[in-house]
C-alpha distance (Angstrom), angle and dihedral (degrees) to the residues before:
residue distance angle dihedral
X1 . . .
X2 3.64 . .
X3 4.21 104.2 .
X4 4.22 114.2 -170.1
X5 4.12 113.6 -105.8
X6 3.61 108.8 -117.4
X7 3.81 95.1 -122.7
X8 3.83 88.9 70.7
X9 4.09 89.7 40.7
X10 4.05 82.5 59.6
X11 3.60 93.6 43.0
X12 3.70 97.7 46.2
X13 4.66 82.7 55.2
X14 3.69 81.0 64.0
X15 3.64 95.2 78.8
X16 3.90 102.7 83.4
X17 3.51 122.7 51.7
X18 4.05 93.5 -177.9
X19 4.13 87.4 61.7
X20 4.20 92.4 41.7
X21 3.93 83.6 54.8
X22 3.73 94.5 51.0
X23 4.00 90.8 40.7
X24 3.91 84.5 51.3
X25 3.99 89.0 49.5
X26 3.48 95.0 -113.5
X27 3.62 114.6 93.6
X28 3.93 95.9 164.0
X29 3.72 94.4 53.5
X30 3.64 120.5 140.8
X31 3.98 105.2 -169.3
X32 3.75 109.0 118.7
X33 3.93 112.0 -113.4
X34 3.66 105.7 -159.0
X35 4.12 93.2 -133.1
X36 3.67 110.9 179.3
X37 3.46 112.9 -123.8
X38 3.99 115.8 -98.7
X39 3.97 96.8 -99.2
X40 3.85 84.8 64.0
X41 3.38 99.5 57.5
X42 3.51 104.5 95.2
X43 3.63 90.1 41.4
X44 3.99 95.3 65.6
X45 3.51 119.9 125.2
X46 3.94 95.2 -152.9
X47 4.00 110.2 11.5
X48 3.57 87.9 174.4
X49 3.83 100.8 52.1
X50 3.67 86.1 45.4
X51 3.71 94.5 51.2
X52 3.75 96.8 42.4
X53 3.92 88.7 51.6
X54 3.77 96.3 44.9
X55 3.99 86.7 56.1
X56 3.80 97.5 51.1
X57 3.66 83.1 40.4
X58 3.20 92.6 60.0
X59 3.88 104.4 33.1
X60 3.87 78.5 69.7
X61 3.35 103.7 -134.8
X62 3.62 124.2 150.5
X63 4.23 133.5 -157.7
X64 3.85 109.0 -18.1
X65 3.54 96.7 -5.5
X66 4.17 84.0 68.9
X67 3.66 101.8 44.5
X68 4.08 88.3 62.0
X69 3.31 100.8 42.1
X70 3.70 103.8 93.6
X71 3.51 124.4 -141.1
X72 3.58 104.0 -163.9
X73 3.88 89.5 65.0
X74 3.68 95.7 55.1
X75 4.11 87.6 47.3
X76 3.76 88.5 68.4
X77 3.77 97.3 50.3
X78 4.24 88.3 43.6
X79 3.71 90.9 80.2
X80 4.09 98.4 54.0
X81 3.63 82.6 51.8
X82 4.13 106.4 51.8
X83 3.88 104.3 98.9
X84 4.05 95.6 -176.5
X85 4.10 125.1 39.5
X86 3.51 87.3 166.5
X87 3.59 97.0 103.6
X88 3.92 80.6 63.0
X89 3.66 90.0 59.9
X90 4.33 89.4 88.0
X91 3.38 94.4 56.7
X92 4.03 120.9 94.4
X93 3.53 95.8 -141.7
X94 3.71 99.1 63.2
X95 3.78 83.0 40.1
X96 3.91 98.6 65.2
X97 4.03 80.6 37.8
X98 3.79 88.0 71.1
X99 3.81 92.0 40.6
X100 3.48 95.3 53.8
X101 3.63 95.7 41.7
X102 4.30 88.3 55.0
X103 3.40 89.0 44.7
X104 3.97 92.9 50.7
X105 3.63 87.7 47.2
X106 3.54 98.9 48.2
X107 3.84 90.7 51.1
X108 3.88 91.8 54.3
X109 4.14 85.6 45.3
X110 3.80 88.8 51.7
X111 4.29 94.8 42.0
X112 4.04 92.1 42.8
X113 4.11 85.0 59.3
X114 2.98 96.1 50.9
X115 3.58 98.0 60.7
């Protein structure tokens, strides 16, 4: 069963900048973040250094303040917050995600009847 690496899962969290705001505590922030746009997603060299540093970007603290906020918290609250993954829906990765996950599903269907 094909499973999705979690370098494209962080990525693919890079696609709305009103839910990394909120997951940085700062929903009314007005730094700029410097997102790539969707089609460059899978193309990222480091989707995790990008998404950490768009989150303490955008959590707006400065000096000290930055180096404790942490990051990796605010990536597991980013998800709840996304409203819209259909930007995602262009690229092939999340694609042969839905494939495999119908053809997963369809197995388990097919093995459940039969016993």
């Amino acid at each position: 069963m094909a499973v999705v690496p979690v370098r494209m899962t962080e990525a693919w969290l890079l696609v709305d900048e009103a839910a990394i705001r909120r997951a940085a505590g700062r929903p009314s922030g007005r730094e700029p973040l410097a997102l790539p746009a969707p089609r460059q997603l899978e193309r990222l060299a480091d989707p995790k250094e990008a998404l950490h540093r768009a989150l303490i970007v955008a959590s707006g603290r400065t000096g000290r303040r930055s180096r404790r906020f942490r990051p990796e918290r605010a990536v597991h609250r980013l998800a709840e917050y996304v409203e819209d993954w259909s930007a995602l829906r262009t690229l092939e990765a999340l694609r042969e995600l839905e494939r495999a996950t119908r053809r997963a599903i369809g197995e388990l269907w097919l093995e459940l009847r039969r016993e």
